[in-house]
C-alpha positions in Angstrom: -12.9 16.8 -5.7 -10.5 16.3 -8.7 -11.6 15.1 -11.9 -10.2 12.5 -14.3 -11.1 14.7 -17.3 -8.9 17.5 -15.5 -5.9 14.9 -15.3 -6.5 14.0 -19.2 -5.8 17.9 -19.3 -2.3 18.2 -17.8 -0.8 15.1 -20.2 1.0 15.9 -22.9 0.8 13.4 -26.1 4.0 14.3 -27.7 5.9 12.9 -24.0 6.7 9.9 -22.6 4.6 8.8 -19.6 5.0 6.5 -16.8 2.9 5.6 -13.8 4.5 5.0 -10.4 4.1 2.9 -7.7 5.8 2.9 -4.2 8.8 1.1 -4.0 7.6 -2.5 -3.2 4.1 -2.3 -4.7 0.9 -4.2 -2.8 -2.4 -5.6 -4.3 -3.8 -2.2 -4.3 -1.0 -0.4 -6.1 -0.4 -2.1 -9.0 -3.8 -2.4 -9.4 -4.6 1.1 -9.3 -1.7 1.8 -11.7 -3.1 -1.0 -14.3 -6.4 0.5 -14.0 -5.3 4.1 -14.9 -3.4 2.8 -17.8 -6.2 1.2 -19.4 -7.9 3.9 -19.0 -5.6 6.5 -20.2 -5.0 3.7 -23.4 -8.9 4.2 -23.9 -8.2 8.4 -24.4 -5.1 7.7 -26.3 -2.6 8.0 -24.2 0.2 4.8 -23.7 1.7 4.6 -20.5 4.1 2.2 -18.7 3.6 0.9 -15.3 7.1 1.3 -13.1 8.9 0.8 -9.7 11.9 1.0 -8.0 12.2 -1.8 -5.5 11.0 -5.6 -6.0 8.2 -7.9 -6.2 9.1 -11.0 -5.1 6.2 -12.7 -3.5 4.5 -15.6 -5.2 1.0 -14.3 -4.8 1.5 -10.8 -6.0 3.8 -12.5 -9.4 0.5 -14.8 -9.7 -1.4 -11.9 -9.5 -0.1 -9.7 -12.2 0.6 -13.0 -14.4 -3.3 -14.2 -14.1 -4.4 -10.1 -15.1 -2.0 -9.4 -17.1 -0.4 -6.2 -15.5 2.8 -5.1 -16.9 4.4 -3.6 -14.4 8.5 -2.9 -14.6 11.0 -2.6 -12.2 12.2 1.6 -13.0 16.3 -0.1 -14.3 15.0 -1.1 -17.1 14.0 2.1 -18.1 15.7 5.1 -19.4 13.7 8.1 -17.9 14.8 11.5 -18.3 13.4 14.7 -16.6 10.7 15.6 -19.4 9.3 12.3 -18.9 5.8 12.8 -17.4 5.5 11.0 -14.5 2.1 10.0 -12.0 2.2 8.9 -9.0 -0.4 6.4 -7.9 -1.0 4.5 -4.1 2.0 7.1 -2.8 3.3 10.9 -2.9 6.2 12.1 -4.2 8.8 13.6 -1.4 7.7 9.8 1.0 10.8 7.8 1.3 8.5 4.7 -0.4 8.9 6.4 -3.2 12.0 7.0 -5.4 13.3 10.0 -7.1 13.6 9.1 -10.5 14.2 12.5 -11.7 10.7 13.2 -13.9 8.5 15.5 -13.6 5.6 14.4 -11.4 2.2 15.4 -13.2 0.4 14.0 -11.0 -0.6 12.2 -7.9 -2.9 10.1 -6.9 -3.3 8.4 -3.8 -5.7 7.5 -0.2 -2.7 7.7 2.7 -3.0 10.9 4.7 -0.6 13.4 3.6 2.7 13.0 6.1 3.8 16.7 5.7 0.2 18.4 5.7 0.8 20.0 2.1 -0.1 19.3 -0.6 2.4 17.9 -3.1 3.6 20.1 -6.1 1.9 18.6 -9.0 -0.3 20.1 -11.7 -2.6 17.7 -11.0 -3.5 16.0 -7.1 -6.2 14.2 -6.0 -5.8 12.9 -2.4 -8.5 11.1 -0.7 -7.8 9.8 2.7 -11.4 8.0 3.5 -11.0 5.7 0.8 -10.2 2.3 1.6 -8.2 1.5 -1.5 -6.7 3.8 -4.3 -8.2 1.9 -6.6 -11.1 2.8 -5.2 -10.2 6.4 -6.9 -9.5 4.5 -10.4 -12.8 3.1 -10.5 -14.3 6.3 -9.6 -12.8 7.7 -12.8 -14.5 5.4 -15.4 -17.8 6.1 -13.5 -16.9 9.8 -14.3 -15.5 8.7 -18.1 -18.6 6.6 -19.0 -16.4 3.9 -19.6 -16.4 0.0 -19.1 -14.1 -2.0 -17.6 -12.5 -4.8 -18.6 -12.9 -8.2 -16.6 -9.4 -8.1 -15.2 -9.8 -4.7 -14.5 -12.9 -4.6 -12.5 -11.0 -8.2 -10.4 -7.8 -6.3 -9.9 -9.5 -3.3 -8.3 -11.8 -5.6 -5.9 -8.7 -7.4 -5.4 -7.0 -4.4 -4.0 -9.8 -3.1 -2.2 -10.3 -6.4 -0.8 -7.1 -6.9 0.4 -5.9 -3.4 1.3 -9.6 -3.1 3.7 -8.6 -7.0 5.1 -11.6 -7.8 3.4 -13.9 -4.7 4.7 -12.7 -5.1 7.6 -10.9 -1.8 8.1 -11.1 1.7 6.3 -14.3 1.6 4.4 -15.7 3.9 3.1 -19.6 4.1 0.9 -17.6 5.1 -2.4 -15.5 2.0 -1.3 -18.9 0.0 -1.3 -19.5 1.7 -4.9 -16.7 0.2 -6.2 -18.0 -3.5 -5.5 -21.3 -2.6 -6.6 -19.4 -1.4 -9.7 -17.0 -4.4 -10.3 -18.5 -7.5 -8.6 -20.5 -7.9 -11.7 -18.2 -7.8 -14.1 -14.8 -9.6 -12.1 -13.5 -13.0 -12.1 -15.0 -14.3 -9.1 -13.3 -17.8 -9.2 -10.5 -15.7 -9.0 -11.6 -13.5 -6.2 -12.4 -16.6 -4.5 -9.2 -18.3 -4.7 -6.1 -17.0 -4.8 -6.9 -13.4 -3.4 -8.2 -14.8 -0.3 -5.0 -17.8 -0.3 -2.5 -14.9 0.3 -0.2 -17.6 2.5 2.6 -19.6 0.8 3.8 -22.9 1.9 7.1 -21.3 2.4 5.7 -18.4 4.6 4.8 -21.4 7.3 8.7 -20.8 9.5 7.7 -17.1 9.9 4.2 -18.5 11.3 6.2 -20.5 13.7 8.4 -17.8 14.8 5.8 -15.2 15.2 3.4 -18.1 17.2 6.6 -19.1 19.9 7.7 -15.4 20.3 4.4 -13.2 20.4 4.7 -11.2 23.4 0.4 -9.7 24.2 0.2 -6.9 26.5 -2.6 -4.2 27.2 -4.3 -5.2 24.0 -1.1 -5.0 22.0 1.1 -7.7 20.6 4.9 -7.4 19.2 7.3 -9.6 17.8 11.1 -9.3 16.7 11.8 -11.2 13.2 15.7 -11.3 13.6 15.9 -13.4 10.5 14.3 -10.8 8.5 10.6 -11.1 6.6 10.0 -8.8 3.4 7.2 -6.4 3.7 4.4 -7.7 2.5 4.8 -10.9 4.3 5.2 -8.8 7.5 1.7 -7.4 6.9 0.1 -10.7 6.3 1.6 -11.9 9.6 0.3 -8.4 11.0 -3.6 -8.5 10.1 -2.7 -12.5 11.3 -2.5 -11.2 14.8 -4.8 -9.5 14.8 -7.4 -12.4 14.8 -6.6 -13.0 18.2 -8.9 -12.3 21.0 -7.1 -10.6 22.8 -5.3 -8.3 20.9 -6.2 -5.0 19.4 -2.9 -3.5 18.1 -0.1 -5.0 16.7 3.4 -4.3 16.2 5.9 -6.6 13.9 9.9 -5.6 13.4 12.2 -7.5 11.1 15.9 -6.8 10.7 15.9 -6.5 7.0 20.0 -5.8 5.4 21.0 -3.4 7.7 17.9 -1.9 8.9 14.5 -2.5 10.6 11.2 -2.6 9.4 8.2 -2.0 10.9 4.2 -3.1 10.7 1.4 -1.8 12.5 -2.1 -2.9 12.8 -5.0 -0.6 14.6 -8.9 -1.9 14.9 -8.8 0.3 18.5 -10.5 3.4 18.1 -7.7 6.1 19.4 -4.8 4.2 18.7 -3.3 5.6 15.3 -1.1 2.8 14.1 0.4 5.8 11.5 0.9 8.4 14.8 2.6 5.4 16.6 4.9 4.2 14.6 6.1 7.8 14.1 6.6 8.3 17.5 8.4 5.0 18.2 11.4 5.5 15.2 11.6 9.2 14.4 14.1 10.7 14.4 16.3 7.9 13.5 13.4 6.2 11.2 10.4 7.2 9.1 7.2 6.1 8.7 3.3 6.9 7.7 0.4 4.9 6.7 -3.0 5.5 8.2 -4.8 5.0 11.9 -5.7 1.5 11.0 -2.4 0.7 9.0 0.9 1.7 8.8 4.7 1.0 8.5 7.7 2.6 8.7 12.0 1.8 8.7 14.8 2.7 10.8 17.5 2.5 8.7 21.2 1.5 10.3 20.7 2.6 13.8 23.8 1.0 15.4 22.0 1.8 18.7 18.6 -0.2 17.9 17.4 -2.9 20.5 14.4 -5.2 20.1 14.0 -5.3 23.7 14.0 -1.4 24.3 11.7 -1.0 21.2 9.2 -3.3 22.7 9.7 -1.8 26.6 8.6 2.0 24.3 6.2 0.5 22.9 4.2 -0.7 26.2 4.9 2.4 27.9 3.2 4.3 24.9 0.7 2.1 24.7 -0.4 2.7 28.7 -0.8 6.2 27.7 -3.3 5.8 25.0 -7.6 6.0 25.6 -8.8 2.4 26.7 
């Protein structure tokens, strides 16, 4: 397993550094990032958090407002290829990810690797049973002997918490570690509030749609969003369906400026949401995640049809292990 102390190793102090998130960054990313810059501040190091898409839900703003992380969108800043850049929540090469044309240092991240290799970085550190990256963060100032500040120790239970649907999904004992580690020491007025009060009044239309066009099938529910829904919405509305009884997997699309997005949700044992979602939109889309959660986008397919979608859906899903 890699070592925190072997990352400290690759960094060079006389070069800028940045930390990267996927694209549209989650709980669990930007915590993860905002962990490992503290840390890295503690050993001397100053890093800025980046990425290259948008954040534009209310709860995730909130979040990174109340904890202070200073995360910036990758515009605003002028990297060049000697830059030093890591990777957190997401691996260089996934199309999540943007090329910003520094060198990757390092990666750190809990999806399944989508190629099988390993990424070419000095330093990796990969852990698919994890629930959360941030579970990996925390792991490192176990290994540093360092404490945590409050917001800290909240924003990595916050993106445990929300990344497991509240251990519902993916856990793993070091994930249990990390709450044994942080509980104690997070805001948990916080915790109790506004991580677990994810839905905004102005999410309530999507809630309609999604309630009057659910189709539930074989254990397995889709909808179309025609209107389009941004990502992390789409999730919400994902793990949403799957509090119904009857329902085991769950499928959401949304046409999104040109293009069509995709969420998954797995709690059936043999059904891979990451697997699926591959097999539904390659080659005209990609996608990855893990057996319990996953996404993916087909991007301008001329030839895409909600209704044939759905009806190769079903007839995948009549093929997998009851």
């Amino acid at each position: 397993m890699a070592s925190f102390f072997q990352l400290l190793y690759v960094l060079d102090h006389q070069r800028p550094l940045y930390i990267q998130t996927h694209d549209f960054p989650d709980h669990d990313a930007l915590s993860s990032a905002y962990g490992l810059q503290q840390l890295l501040k503690y050993h001397g190091y100053s890093a800025v958090i980046i990425y290259s898409g948008s954040i534009i839900r209310g709860d995730l703003q909130d979040f990174m407002s109340i904890l202070a992380i200073p995360a910036e969108q990758s515009s605003v800043c002028t990297t060049s290829k000697d830059d030093q850049l890591i990777i957190v929540d997401g691996c260089p090469g996934n199309r999540n990810i943007r090329d910003l044309g520094s060198t990757v240092v390092a990666v750190i991240d809990h999806h399944p690797m989508e190629s099988g290799k390993l990424p070419n970085a000095p330093f990796v550190d990969i852990r698919p049973d994890y629930g959360s990256c941030s579970t990996i963060i925390a792991s490192y100032y176990r290994e540093a002997q360092v404490e945590m500040s409050k917001n800290v120790a909240t924003a990595f239970l916050a993106g445990l918490y929300i990344d497991t649907s509240f251990l519902t999904r993916g856990v793993s004992k070091q994930d249990i570690e990390l709450i044994n580690q942080c509980y104690p020491i997070a805001d948990r007025e916080y915790m109790s509030i506004h991580v677990r009060n994810k839905i905004q009044s102005s999410d309530l239309p999507y809630f309609r749609y999604l309630l009057k066009h659910l189709i539930i099938a074989d254990l397995c529910c889709f909808c179309f969003i025609p209107q389009g829904c941004e990502q992390n919405l789409m999730g919400i509305l994902a793990d949403f369906c799957l509090g119904i009884q009857e329902v085991r997997f769950v499928v959401l699309a949304a046409r999104n400026d040109g293009s069509y997005s995709i969420s998954a949700r797995s709690e059936k044992t043999g059904w891979d949401a990451a697997e699926i979602v591959k097999a539904l939109i390659e080659p005209t889309g990609f996608g990855g995640g893990h057996a319990h959660m996953a996404g993916g986008i087909i991007k301008n397919d001329p030839d895409f049809s909600p209704e044939k979608f759905r009806d190769q859906l079903y007839a995948l899903i009549k093929t997998l292990p009851r």
